[in-house]
C-alpha positions as CSV (number, residue, x, y, z in Angstrom):
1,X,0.0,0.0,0.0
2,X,1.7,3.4,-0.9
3,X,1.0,6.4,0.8
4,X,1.8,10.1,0.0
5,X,2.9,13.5,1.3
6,X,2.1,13.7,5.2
7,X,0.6,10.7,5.5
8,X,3.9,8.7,4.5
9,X,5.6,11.0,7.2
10,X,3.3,10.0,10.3
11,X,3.4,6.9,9.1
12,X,6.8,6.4,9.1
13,X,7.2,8.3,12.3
14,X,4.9,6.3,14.0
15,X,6.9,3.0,12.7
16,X,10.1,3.9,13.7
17,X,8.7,4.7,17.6
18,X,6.6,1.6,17.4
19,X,9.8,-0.9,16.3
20,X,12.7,1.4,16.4
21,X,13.4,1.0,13.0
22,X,11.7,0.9,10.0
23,X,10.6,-1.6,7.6
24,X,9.9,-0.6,3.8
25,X,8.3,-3.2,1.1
26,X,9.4,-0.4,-1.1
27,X,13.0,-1.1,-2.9
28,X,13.3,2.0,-5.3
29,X,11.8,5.1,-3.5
30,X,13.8,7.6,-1.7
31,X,11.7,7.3,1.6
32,X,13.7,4.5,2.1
33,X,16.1,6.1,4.0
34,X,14.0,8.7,5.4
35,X,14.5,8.2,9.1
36,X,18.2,6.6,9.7
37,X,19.7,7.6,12.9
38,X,21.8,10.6,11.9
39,X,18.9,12.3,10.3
40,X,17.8,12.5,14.5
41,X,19.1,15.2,16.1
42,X,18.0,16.2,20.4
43,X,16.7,19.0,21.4
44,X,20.1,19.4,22.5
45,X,21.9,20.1,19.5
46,X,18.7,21.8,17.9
47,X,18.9,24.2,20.6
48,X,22.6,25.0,19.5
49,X,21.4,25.6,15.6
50,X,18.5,27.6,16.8
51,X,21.1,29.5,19.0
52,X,23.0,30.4,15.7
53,X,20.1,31.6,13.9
54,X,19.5,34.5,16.6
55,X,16.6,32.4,18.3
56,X,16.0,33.4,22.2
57,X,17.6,30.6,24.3
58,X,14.3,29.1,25.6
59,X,12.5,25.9,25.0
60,X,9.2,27.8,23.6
61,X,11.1,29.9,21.2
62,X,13.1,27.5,20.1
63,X,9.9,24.7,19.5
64,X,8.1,27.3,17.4
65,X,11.3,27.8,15.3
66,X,12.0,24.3,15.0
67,X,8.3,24.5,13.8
68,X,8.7,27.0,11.5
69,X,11.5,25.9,9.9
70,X,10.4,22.3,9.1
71,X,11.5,20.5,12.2
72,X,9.2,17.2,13.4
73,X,9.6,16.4,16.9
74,X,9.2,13.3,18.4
75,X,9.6,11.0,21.5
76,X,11.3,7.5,22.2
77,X,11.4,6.3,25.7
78,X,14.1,3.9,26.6
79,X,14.5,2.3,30.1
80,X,11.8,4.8,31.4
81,X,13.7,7.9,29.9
82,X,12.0,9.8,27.3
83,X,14.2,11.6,24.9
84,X,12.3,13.9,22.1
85,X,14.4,13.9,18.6
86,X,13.8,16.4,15.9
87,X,14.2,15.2,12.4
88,X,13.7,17.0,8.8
89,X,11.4,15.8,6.4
C-alpha cells in the first residue's frame, strides 16, 4: 500500500517509535532512507542551531522555530527515559 505527502511522514514516524526501526516493502523510493539515525538530532543540539540563527535561548522559542522551519519532533522512551528527537522531512 503506498502512501503520499504527510501521510507517509506520520506513518513512518509512528513505525520507527513503534519498532525502532523501519521496515519498507518499497525497494526503489527515496523514503527509504527517510529516518536513519543521523537524520535525528535532540533538542540538544537543535537548541545550538537555533542559538545560531539569533533564536531566544528558551525551550518555547526554540519549538516554534524548529516548527517554522520544518523541524518534526518526536519522542522515544528507553529504560523509562523519554528523549524527544527532531528530524527533517
Amino acid at each position: 500500500m503506498q502512501y503520499s505527502g504527510t501521510v507517509t511522514v506520520l506513518f513512518k514516524t509512528f513505525e520507527l517509535i513503534r519498532t525502532g526501526s523501519l521496515r519498507d516493502n518499497q525497494s526503489n523510493t527515496q523514503s527509504n532512507n527517510l529516518f536513519m539515525s543521523n537524520d535525528l538530532i535532540t533538542f540538544e543540539q537543535l537548541r545550538l542551531i537555533a542559538v545560531k540563527n539569533n533564536v531566544p535561548d528558551n525551550k518555547t522559542e526554540i519549538g516554534i522555530w524548529a516548527k517554522n522551519n520544518g523541524f518534526y519532533k518526536m519522542r522515544k522512551q528507553k529504560d523509562r527515559k523519554v528523549t524527544t528527537y527532531y528530524f527533517k522531512a
